[in-house]
N, C-alpha and C positions, 0 to 999 in steps of 0.2 A: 645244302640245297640252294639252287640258284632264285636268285629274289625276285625273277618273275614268275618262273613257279610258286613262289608263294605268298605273289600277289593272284595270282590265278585262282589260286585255292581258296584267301580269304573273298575274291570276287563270287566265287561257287556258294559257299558258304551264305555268303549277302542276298544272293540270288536264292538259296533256298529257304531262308528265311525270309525272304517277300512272300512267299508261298507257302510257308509255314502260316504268317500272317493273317493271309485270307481266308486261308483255310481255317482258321480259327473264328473268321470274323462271318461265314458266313452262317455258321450256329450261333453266336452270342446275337447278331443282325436280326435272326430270326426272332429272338427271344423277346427285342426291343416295337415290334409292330405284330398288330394294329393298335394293341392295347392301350400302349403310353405316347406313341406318338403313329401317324401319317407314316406312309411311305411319303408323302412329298414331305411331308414338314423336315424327315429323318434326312432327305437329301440335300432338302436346306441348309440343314445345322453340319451335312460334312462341308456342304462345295464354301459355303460363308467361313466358315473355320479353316478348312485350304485357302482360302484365299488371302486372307488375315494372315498365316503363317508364310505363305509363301513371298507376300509381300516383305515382310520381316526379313527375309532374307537376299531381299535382291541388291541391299547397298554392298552385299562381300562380294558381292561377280562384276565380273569386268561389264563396263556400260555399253549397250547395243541398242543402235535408234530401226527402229523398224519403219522399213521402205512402205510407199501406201500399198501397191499391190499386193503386199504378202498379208495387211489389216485384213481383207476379206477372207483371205486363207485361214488365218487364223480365227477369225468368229466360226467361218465352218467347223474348225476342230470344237471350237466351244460347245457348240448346236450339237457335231457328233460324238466328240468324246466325253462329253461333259453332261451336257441336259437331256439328249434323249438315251444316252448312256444308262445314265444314274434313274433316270426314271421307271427305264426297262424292268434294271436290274432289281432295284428296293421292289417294284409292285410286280415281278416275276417271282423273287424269293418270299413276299408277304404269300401270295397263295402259293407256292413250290414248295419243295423241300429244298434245306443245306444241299444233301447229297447229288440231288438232279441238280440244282443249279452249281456245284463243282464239276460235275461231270460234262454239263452243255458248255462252261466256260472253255475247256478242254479243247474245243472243236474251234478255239480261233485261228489257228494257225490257218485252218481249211480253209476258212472264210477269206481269209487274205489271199491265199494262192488263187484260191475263184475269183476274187473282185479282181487281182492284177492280171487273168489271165483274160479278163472281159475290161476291163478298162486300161491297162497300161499294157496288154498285146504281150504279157509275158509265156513265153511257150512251157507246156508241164508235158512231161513225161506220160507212158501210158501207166508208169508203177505207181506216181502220183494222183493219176485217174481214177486208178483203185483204190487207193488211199483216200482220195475223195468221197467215192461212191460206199464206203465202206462206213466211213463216217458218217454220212447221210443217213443210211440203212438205220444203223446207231441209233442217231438223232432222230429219228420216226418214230423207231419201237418206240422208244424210251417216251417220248411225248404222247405218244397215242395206244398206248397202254391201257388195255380195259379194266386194268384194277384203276385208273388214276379218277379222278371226278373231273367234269367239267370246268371246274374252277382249277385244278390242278394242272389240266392242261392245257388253261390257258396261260398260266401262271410260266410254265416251261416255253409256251410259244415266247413269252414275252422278254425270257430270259435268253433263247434263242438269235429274236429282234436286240437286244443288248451287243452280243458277239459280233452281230452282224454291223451296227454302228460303232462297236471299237473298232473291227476292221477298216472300216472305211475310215476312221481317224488315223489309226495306223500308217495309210496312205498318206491323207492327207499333208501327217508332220512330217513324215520324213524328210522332205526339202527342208523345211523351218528348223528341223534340228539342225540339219549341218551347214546353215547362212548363220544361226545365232545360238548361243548360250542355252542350254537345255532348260536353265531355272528360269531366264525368261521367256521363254516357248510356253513353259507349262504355268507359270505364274498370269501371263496372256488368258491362254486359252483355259485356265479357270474362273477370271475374270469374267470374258465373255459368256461363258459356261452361266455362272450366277445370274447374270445379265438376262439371258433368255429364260431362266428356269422363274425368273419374277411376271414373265409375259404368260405364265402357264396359268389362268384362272382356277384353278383348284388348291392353289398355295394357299390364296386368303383365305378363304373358307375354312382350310382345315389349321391354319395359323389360331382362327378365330374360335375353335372346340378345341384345341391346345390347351390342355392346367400343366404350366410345367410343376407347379407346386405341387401335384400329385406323382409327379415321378420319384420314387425310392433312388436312392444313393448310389445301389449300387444297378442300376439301370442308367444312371450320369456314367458309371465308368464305363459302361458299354458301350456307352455313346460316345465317350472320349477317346475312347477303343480305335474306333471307325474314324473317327475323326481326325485324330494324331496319328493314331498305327496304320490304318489301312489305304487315308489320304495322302498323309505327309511323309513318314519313315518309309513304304515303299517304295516311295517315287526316288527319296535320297539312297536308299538301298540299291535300285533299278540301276541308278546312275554310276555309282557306283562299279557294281558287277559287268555292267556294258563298258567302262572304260577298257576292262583286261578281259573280256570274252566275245567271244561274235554274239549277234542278234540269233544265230539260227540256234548256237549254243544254249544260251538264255532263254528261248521259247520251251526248248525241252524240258525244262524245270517244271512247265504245267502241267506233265504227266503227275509230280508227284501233291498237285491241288487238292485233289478228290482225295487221295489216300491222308492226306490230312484232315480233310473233313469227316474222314469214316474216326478216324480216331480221337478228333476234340468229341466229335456228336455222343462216343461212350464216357470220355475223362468229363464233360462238363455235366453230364445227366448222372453221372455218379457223386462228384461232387456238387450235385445240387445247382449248378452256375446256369443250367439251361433246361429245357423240359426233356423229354425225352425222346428224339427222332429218332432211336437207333431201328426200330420196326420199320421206319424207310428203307433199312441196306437189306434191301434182298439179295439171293441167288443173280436173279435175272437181271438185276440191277447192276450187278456185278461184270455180268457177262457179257451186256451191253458196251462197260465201260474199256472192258478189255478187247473190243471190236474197235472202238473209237479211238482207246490208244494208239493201235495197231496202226488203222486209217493214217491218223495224225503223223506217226512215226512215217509212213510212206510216202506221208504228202512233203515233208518236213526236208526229203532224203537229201536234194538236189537243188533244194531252193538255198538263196546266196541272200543272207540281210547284210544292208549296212551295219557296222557298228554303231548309229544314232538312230537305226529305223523305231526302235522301243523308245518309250520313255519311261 
């Protein structure tokens, strides 16, 4: 077997396991708020803990001074991919379910084909139109579903708002990946990420009804979970799997998110590791999800990423 082939394969492999990852992380996430901590306090303790790691590692990579003009670029990715990101995300999955918030993540691909077709004048296809508006459709029912409660679906709007500011990160890095070093890019813009999420007045507050001495042990490893696996070994996995596969490659793997989530949500509520969401995976839920795929796969078809557009 020829050894780029099978650096291809361990890259696939790396790549599927980032999404193994989250998929895992977004049921045990779930298990860890409101009870034992904030959603802000929870996104504290990952972006502070990334950032701490990431720093740790930037004396291995080659040294890269960053020009001023790209300083502003980069606090934007902070602001988007980082603070209002994370924010979205923890207080869309506090009121959401795992499984809606696997399945709205799904729909990023969309989001970036629309933002570059409105802001960088990228032309899409009319098959990708449909792919759009398919995913759209998707993303309605599923939010505005009369079984969901009010808080439920506000909870999906906000997971929605989430996708929508990785995509605009997405944009934003891609120059910055390919002028510098990916672990300084993202070392950066979780920096500034922390930076603004201190400006957010609800930190202290909920810092300050924080007993971390009430947290059980193994609610720490959940936390550490998130923290190491779904902040840090991603991103080295990401990097990884994007040296030997394209971006458009790499995105596809998101289809198999949700189908992770459907399966932790039964392995962790059987062993005891999380409560019980599996009454979330309905039918329709299902059916939604396989609309959205579809969407996703059409939008996906014709579109061309760099190899650093991810990080």
């Amino acid at each position: 077997m020829e050894i780029s082939k099978v650096k291809e394969q361990w890259a696939a492999f790396a790549l599927l396991l980032v999404n193994l990852i989250y998929g895992a992380s977004h049921v045990l996430a779930k298990g860890v708020m409101p009870v034992f901590l904030s959603p802000t306090v929870f996104i504290l303790f990952r972006v502070i803990g990334a950032v701490v790691l990431f720093w740790l590692l930037i004396p291995f990579v080659k040294r890269a001074k960053i020009i001023k003009r790209d300083v502003l670029r980069l606090a934007a990715c902070g602001l988007f991919g980082v603070t209002i990101n994370q924010l979205l995300f923890f207080h869309g999955l506090n009121s959401s379910s795992p499984m809606n918030a696997g399945i709205i993540m799904a729909l990023n691909p969309i989001m970036v084909a629309v933002l570059s077709f409105f802001w960088l004048r990228e032309r899409l296809t009319r098959k990708q139109w449909i792919g759009i508006s398919m995913g759209a459709i998707g993303a309605i029912a599923l939010t505005t579903s009369g079984k969901n409660s009010v808080q439920a679906q506000l909870g999906d709007l906000f997971l929605l708002g989430n996708s929508f500011s990785y995509a605009v990160y997405l944009l934003l890095v891609k120059p910055l990946m390919q002028k510098y070093p990916p672990l300084v890019v993202i070392t950066w813009v979780f920096t500034f990420g922390t930076l603004f999420l201190f400006a957010f007045p609800p930190v202290y507050g909920d810092l300050k009804h924080t007993n971390l001495y009430a947290i059980p042990w193994f609610i720490w490893l959940k936390i550490i979970y998130v923290v190491v696996g779904v902040t840090f070994l991603t991103y080295l996995l990401t990097v990884v799997g994007l040296k030997y596969v394209s971006s458009t490659v790499a995105s596809a793997f998101i289809y198999v998110q949700p189908i992770f989530v459907i399966t932790f949500s039964y392995l962790f509520a059987i062993i005891g590791w999380s409560a019980d969401y599996t009454n979330q995976i309905t039918t329709s839920k299902l059916v939604l999800m396989a609309l959205i795929f579809y969407g996703v796969h059409l939008t996906l078809g014709k579109r061309n990423f760099d190899k650093n557009n991810k990080p």
